[in-house]
VEXBAVEX-711637 format. One record per residue: residue number from 1; y, z, x of N, C-alpha, C, O in turn; residue in three letters. Coordinates in steps of 0.001 Angstrom, whole numbers. Layout:
BEGIN
pt k NUM	npy Y	npz Z	npx X	capy Y	capz Z	capx X	cpy Y	cpz Z	cpx X	opy Y	opz Z	opx X	r ala
...
END
This chain:
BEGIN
pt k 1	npy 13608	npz 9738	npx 8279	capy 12704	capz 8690	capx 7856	cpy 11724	cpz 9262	cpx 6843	opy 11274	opz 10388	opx 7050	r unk
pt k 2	npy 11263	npz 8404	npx 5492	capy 10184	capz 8999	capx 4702	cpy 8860	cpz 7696	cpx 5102	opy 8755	opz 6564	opx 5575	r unk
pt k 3	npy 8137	npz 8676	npx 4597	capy 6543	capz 7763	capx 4836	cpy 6513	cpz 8012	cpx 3398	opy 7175	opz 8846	opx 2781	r unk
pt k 4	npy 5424	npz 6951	npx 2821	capy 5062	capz 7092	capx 1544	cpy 3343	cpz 6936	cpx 1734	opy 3036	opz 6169	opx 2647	r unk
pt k 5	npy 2032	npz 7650	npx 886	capy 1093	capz 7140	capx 924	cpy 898	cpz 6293	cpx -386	opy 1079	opz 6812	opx -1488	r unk
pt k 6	npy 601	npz 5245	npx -271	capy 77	capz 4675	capx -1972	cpy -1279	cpz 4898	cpx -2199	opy -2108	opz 4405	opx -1434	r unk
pt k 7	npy -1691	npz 5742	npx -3385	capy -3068	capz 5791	capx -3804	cpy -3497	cpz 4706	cpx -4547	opy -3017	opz 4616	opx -5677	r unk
pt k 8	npy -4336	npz 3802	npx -4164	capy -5389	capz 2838	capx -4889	cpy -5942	cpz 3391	cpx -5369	opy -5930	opz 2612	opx -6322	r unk
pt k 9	npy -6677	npz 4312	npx -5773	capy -7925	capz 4675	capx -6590	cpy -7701	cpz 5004	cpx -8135	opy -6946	opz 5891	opx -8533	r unk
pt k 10	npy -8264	npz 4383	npx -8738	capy -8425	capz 4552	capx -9581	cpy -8816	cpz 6025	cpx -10592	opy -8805	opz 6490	opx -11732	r unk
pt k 11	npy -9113	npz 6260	npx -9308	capy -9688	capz 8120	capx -9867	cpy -8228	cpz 9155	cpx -9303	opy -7681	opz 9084	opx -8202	r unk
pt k 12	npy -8052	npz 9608	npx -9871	capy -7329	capz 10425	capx -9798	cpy -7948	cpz 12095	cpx -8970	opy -8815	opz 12810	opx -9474	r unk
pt k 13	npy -7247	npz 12375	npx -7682	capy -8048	capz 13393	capx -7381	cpy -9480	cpz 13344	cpx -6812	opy -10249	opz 14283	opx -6608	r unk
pt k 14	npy -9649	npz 12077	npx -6612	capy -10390	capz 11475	capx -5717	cpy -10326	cpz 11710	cpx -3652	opy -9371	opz 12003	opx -2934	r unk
pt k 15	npy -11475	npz 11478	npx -3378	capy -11606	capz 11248	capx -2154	cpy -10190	cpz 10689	cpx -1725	opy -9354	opz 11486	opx -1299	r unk
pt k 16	npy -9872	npz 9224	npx -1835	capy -8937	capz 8480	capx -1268	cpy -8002	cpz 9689	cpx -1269	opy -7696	opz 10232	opx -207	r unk
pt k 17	npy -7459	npz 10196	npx -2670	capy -6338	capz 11146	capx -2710	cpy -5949	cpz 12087	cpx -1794	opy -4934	opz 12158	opx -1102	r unk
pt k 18	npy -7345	npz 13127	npx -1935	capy -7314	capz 14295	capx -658	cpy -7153	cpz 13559	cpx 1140	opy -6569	opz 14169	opx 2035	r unk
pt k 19	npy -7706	npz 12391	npx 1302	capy -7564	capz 11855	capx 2289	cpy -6123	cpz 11591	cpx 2790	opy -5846	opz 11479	opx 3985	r unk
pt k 20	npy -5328	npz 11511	npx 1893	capy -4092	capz 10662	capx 1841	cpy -3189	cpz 11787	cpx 1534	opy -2009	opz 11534	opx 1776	r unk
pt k 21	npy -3422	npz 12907	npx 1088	capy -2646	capz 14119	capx 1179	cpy -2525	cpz 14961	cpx 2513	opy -1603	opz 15661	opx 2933	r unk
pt k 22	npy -3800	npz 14650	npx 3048	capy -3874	capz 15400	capx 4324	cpy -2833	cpz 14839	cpx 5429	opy -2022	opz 15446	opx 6128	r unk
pt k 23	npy -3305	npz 12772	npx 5290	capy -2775	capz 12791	capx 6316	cpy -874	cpz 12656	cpx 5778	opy -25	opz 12474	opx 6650	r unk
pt k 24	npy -585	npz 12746	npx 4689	capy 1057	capz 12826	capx 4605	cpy 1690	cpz 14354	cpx 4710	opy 2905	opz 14546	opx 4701	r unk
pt k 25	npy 752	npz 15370	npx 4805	capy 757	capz 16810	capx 5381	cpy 770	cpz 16903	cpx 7059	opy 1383	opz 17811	opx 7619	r unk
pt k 26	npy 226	npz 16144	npx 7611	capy 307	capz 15968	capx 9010	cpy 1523	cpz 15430	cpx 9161	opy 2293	opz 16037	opx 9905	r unk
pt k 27	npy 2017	npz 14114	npx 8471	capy 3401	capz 13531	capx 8782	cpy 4632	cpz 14553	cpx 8429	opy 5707	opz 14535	opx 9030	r unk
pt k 28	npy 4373	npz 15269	npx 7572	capy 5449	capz 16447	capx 7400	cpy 5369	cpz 17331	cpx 8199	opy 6306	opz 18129	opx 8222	r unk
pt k 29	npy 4105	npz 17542	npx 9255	capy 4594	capz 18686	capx 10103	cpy 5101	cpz 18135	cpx 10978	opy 5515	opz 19020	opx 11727	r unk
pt k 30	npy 5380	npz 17029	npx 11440	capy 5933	capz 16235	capx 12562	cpy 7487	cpz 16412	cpx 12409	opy 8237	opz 16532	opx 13378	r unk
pt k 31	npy 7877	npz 16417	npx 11165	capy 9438	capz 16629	capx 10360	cpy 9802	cpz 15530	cpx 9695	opy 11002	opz 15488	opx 9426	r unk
pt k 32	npy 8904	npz 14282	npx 9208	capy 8791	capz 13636	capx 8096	cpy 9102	cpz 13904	cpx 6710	opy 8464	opz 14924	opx 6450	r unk
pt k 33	npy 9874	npz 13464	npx 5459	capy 9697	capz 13515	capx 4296	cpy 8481	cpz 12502	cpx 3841	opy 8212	opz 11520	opx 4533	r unk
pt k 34	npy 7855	npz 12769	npx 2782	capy 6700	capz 12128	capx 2139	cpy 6932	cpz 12098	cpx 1024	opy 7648	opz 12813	opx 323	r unk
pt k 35	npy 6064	npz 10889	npx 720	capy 5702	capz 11232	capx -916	cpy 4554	cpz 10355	cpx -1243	opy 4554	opz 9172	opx -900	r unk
pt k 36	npy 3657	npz 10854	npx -1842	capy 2623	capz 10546	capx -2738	cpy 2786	cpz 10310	cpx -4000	opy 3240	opz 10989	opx -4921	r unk
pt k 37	npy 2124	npz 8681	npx -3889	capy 2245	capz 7802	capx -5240	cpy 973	cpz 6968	cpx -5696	opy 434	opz 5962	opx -5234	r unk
pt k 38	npy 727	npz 7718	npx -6697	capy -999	capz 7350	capx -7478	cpy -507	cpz 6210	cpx -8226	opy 559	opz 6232	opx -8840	r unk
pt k 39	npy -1607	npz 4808	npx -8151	capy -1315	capz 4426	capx -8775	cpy -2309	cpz 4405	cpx -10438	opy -2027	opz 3826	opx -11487	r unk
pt k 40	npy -3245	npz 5089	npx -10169	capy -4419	capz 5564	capx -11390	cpy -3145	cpz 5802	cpx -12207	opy -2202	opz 6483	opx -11805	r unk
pt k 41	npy -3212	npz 5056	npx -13622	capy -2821	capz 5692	capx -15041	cpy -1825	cpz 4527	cpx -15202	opy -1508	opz 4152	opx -16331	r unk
pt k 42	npy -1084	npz 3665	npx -13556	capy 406	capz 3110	capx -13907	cpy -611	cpz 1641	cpx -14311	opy -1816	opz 1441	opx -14154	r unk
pt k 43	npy 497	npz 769	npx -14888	capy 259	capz -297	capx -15349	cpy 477	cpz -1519	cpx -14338	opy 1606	opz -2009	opx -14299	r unk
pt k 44	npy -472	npz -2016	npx -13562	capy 361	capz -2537	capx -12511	cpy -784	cpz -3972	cpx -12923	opy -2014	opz -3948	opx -12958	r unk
pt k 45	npy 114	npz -5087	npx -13184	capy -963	capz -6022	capx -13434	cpy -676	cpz -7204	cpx -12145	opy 329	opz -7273	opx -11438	r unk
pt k 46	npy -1963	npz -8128	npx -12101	capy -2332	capz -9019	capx -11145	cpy -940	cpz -9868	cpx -11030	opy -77	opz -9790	opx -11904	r unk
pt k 47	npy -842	npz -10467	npx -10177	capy 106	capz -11682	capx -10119	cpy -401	cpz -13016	cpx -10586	opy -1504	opz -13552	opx -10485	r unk
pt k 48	npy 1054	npz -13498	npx -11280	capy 247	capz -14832	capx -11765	cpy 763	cpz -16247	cpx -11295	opy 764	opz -17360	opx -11822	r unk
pt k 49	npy 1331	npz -15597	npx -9723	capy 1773	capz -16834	capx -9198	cpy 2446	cpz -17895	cpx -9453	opy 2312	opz -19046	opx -9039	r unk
pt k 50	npy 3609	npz -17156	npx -10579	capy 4615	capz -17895	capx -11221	cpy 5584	cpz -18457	cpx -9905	opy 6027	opz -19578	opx -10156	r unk
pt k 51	npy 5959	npz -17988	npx -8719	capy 6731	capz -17950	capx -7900	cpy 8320	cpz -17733	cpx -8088	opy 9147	opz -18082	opx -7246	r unk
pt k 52	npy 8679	npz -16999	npx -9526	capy 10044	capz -16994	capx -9434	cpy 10475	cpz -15589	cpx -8513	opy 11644	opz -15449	opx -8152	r unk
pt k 53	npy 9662	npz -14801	npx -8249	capy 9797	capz -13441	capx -7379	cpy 10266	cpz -14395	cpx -5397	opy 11009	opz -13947	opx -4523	r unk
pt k 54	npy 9649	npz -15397	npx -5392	capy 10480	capz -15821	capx -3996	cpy 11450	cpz -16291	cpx -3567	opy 11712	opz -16642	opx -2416	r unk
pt k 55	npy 12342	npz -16339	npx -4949	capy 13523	capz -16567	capx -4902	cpy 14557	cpz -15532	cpx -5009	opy 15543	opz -15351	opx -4295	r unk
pt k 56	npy 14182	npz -14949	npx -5941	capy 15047	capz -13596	capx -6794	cpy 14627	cpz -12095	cpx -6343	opy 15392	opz -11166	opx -6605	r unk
pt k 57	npy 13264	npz -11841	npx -5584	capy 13296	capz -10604	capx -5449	cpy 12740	cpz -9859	cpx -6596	opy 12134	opz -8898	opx -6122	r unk
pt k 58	npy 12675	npz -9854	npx -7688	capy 12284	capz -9845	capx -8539	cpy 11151	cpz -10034	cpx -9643	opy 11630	opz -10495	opx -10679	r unk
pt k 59	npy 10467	npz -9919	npx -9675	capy 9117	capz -10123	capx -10256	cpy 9256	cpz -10333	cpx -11927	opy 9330	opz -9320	opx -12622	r unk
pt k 60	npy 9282	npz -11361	npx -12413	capy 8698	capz -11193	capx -14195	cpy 8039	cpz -10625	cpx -14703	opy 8202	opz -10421	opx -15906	r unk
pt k 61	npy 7338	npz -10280	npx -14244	capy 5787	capz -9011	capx -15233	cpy 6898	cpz -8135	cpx -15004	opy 7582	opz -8015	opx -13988	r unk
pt k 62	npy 7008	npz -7281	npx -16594	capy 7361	capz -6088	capx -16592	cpy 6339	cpz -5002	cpx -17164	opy 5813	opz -4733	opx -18243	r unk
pt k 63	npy 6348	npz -4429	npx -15585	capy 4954	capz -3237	capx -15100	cpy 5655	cpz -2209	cpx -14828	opy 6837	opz -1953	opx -15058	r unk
pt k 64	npy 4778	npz -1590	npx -14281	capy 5224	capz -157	capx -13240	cpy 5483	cpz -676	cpx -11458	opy 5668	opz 22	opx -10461	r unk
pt k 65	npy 5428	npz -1640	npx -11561	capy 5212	capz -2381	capx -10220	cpy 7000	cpz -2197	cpx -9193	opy 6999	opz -1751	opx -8046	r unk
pt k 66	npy 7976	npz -2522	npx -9725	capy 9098	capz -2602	capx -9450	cpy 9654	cpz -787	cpx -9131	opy 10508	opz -583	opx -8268	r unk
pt k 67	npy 9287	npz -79	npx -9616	capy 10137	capz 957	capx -8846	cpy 9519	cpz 1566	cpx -7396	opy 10167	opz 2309	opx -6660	r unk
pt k 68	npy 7853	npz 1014	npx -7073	capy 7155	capz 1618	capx -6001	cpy 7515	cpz 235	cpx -4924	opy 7380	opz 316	opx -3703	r unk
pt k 69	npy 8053	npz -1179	npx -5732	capy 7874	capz -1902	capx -4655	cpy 9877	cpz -1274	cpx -3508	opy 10231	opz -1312	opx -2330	r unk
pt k 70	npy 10554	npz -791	npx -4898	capy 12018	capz -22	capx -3971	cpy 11118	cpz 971	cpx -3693	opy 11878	opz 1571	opx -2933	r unk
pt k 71	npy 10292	npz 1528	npx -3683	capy 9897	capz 2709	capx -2865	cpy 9308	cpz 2472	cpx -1424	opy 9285	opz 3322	opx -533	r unk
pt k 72	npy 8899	npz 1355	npx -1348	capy 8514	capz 827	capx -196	cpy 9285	cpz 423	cpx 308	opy 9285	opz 873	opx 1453	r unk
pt k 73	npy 10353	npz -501	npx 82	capy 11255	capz -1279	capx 827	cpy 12622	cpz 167	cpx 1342	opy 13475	opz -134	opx 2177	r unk
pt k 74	npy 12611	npz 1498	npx 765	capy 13363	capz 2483	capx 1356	cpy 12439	cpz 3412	cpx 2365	opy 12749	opz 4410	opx 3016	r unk
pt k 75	npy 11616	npz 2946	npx 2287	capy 10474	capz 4053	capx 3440	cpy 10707	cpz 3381	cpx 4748	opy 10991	opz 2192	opx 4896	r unk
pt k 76	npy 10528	npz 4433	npx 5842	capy 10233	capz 3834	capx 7243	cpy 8659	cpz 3190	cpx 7541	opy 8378	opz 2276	opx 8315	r unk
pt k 77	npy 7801	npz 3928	npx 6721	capy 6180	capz 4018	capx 6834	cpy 5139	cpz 3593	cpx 5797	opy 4806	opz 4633	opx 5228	r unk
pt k 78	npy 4516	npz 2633	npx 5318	capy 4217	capz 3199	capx 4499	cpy 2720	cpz 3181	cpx 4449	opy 2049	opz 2431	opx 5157	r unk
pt k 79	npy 2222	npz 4027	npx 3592	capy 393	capz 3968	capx 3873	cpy -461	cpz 3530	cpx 2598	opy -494	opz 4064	opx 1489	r unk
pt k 80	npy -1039	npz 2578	npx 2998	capy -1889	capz 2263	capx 1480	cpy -3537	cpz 2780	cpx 2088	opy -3929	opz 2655	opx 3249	r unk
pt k 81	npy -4396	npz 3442	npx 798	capy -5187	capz 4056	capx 775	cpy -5812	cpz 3206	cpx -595	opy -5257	opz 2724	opx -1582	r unk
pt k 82	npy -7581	npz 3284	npx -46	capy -7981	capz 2949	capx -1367	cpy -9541	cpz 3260	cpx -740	opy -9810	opz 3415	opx 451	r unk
pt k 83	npy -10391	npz 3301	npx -1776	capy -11925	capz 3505	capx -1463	cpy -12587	cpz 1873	cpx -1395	opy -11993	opz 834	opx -1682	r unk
pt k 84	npy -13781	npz 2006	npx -994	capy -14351	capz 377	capx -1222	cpy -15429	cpz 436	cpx -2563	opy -16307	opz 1200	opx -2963	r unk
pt k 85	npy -14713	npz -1042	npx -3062	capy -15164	capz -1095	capx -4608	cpy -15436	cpz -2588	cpx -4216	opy -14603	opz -3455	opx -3952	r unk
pt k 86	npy -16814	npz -2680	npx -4241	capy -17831	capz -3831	capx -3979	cpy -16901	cpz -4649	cpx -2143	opy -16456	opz -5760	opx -1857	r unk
pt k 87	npy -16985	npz -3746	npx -1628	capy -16481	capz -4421	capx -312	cpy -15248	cpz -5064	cpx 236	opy -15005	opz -5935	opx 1071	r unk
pt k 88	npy -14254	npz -3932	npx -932	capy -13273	capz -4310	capx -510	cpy -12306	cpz -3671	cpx -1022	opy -12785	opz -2623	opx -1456	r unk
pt k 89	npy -10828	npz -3719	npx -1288	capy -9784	capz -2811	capx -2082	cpy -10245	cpz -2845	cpx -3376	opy -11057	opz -3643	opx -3845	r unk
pt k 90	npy -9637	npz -1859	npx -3978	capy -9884	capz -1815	capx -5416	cpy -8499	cpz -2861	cpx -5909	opy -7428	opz -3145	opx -5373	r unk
pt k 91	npy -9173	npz -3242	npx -7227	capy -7878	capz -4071	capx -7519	cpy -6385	cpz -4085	cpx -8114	opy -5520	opz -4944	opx -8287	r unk
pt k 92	npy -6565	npz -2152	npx -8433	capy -4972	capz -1491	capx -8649	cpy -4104	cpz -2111	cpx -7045	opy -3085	opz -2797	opx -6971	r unk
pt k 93	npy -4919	npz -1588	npx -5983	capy -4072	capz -1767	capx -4673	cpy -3900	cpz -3187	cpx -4534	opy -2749	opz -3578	opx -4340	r unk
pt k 94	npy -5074	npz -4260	npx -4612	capy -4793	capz -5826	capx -4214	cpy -3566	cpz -6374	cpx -5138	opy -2778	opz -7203	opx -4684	r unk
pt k 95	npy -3433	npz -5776	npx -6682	capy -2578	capz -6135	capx -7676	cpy -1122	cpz -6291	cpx -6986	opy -299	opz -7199	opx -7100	r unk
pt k 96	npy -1066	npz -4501	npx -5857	capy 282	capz -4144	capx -5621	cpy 60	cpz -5523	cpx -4456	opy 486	opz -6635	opx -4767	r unk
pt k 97	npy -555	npz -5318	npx -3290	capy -372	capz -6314	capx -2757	cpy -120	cpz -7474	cpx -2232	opy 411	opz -7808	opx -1173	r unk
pt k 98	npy -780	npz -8317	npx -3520	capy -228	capz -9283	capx -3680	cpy 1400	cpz -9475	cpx -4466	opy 2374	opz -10199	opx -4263	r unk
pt k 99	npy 1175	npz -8787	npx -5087	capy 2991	capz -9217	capx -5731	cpy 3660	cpz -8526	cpx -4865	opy 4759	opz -8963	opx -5207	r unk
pt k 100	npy 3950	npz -7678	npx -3871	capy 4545	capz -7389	capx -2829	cpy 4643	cpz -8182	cpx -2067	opy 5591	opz -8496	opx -1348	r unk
pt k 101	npy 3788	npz -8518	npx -2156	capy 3391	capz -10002	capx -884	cpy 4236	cpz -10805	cpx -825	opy 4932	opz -11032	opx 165	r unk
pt k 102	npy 4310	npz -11547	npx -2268	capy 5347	capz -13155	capx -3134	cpy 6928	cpz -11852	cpx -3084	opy 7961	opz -12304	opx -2590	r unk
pt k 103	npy 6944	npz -10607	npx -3520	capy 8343	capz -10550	capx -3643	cpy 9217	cpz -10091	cpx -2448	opy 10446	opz -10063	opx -2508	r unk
pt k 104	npy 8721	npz -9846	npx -1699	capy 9349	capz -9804	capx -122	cpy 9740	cpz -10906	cpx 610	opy 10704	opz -10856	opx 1374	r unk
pt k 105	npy 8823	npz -12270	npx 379	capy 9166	capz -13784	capx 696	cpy 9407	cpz -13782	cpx 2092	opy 9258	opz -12833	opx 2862	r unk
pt k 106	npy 9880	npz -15196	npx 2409	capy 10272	capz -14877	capx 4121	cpy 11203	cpz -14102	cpx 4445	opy 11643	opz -14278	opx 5582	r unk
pt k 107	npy 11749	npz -13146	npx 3724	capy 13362	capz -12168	capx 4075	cpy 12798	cpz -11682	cpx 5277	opy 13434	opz -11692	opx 6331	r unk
pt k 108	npy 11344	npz -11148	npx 5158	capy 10668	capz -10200	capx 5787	cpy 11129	cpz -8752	cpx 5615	opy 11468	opz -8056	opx 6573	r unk
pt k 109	npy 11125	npz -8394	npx 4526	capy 11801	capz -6918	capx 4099	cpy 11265	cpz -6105	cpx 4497	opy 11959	opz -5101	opx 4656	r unk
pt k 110	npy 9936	npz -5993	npx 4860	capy 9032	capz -5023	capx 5573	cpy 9204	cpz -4897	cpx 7124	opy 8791	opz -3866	opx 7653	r unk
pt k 111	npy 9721	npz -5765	npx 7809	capy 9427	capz -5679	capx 9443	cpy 10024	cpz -5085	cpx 9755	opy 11230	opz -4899	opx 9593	r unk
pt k 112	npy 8930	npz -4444	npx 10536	capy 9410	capz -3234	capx 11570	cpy 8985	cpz -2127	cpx 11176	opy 8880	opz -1249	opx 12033	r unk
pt k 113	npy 8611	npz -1817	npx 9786	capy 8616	capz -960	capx 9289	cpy 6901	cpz -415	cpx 9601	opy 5950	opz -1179	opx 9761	r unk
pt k 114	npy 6862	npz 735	npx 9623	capy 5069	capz 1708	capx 10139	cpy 4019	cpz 1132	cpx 9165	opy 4426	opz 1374	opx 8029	r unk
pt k 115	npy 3173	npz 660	npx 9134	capy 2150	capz 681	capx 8500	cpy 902	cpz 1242	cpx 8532	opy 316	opz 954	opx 9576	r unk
pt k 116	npy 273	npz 1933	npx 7787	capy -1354	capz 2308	capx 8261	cpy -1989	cpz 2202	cpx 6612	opy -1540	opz 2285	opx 5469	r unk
pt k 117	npy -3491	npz 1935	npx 7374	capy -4312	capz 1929	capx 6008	cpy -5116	cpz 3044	cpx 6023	opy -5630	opz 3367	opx 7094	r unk
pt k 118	npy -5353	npz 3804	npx 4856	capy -6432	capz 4530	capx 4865	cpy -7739	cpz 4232	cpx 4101	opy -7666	opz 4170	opx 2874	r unk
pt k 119	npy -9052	npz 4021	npx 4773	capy -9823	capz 3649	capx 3693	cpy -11031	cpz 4537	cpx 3246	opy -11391	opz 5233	opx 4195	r unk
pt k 120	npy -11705	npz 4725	npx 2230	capy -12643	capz 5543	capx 2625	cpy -13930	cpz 4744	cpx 1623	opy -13741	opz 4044	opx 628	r unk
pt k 121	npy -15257	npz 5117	npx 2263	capy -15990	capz 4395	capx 1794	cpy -17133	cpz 5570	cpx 1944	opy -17178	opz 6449	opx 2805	r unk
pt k 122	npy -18414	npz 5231	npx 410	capy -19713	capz 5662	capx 218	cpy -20717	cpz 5328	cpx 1707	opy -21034	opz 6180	opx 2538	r unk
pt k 123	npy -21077	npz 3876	npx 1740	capy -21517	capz 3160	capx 1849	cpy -21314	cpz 2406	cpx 3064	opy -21477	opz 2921	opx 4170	r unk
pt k 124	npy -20915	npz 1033	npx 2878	capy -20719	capz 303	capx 3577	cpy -18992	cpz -574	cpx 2676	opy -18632	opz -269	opx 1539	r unk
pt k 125	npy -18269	npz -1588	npx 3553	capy -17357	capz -2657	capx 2985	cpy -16204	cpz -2140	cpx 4057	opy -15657	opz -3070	opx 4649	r unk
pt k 126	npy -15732	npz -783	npx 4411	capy -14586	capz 291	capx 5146	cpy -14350	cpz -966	cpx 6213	opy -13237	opz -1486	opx 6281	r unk
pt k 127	npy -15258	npz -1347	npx 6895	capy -14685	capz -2345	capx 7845	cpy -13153	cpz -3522	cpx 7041	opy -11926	opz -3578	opx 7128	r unk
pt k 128	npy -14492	npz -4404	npx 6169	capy -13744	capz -5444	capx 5641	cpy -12637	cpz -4686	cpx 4878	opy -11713	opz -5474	opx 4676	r unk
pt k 129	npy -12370	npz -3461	npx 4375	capy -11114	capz -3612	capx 3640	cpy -10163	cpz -2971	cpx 4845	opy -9029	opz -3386	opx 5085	r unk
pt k 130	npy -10738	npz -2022	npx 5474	capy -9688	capz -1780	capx 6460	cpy -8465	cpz -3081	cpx 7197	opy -7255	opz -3280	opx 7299	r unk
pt k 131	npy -9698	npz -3658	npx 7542	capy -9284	capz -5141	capx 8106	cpy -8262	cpz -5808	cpx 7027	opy -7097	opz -6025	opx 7362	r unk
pt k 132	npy -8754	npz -6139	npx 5666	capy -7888	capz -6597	capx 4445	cpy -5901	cpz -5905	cpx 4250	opy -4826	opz -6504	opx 4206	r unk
pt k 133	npy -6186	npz -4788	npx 4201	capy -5081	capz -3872	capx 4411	cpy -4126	cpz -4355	cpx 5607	opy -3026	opz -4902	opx 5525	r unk
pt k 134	npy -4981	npz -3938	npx 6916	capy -4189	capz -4494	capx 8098	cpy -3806	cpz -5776	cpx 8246	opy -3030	opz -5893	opx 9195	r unk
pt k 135	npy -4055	npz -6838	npx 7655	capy -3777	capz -8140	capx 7498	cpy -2557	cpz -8246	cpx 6920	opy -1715	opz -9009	opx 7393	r unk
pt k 136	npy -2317	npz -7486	npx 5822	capy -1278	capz -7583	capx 4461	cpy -228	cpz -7448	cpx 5455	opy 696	opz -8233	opx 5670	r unk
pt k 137	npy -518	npz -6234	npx 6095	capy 592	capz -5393	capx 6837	cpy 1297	cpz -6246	cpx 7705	opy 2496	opz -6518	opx 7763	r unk
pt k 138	npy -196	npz -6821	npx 8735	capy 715	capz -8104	capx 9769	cpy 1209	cpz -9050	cpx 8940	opy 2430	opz -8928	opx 8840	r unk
pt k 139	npy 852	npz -9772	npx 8427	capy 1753	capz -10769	capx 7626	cpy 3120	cpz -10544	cpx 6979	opy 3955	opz -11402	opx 6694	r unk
pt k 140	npy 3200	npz -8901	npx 6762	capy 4726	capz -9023	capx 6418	cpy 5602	cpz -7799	cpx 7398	opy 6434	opz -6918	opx 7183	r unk
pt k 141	npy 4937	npz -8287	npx 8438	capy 5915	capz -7991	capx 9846	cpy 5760	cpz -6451	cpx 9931	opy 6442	opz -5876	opx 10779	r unk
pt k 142	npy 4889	npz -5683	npx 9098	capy 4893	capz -4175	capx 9554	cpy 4298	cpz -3897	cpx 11322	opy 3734	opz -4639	opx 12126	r unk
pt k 143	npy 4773	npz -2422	npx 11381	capy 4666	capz -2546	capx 13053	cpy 3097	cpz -1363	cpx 12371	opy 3227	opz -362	opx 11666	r unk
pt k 144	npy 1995	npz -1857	npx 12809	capy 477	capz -1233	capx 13173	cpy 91	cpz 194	cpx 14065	opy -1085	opz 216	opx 14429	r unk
pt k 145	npy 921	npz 1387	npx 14465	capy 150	capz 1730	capx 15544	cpy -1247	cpz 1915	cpx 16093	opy -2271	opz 2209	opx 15476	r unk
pt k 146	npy -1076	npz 1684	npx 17371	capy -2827	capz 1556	capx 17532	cpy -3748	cpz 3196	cpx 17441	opy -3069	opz 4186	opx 17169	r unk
pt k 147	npy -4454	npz 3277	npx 17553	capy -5344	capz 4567	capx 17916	cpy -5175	cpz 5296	cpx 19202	opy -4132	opz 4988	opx 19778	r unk
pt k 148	npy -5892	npz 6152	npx 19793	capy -5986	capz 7003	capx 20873	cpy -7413	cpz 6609	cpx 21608	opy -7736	opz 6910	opx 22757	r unk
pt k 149	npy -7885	npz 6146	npx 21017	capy -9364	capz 5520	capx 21988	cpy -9069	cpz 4075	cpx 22614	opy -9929	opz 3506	opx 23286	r unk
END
């Protein structure tokens, strides 16, 4: 099985990053393959709610968006990471989100599959996006594990 982490941040080498290296270093000592995927630099634009992706699988914007969304749909795990930017995901990660969202459709291409969020925050917002993340996840049937407390 591979886990993938997705980096939201916009910064490269950022907090989120080292956060998200560590914990896909923990999943490799377990005997996991990983891989870490920034999305800082790729071109990943908003959705524009054309809806031809819920038919076809397929998305019209031609981005960088389509080879991480097969990177997800071949993972057992996958982890999205992002910092809080005014109280919530940054909008490289909501971009992926949502068009992941419309191109998975009811197939449910994700279920079953591990999900976790990583978030990290200055401040305050870590609640609400944590929560935001875990939402995405239930809605397209990923399995959550819980904590140890």
């Amino acid at each position: 099985m591979k886990a993938i982490g997705i980096v939201g941040s916009p910064r490269e080498g950022g907090n989120t990053e080292i956060l998200t290296k560590h914990t896909l270093k923990a999943i490799e000592e377990e005997g996991l393959d990983t891989e870490l995927i920034r999305l800082a630099g790729l071109d990943i634009r908003p959705c524009d709610a054309c809806m031809v992706c819920r038919n076809e699988e397929q998305c019209p914007i031609d981005d960088d968006l389509l080879p991480i969304y097969t990177k997800m749909k071949e993972a057992g795990a996958v982890i999205l990471a992002s910092p809080v930017y005014f109280g919530s995901a940054t909008a490289l990660l909501k971009a992926l989100m949502e068009r992941t969202g419309y191109m998975s459709g009811s197939g449910r291409v994700f279920a079953g599959k591990v999900g976790g969020p990583l978030v990290v925050a200055r401040r305050a917002g870590q609640n609400f996006t944590f929560a935001q993340i875990m939402y995405w996840f239930h809605v397209l049937g990923f399995f959550m594990p819980g904590s140890t407390y």
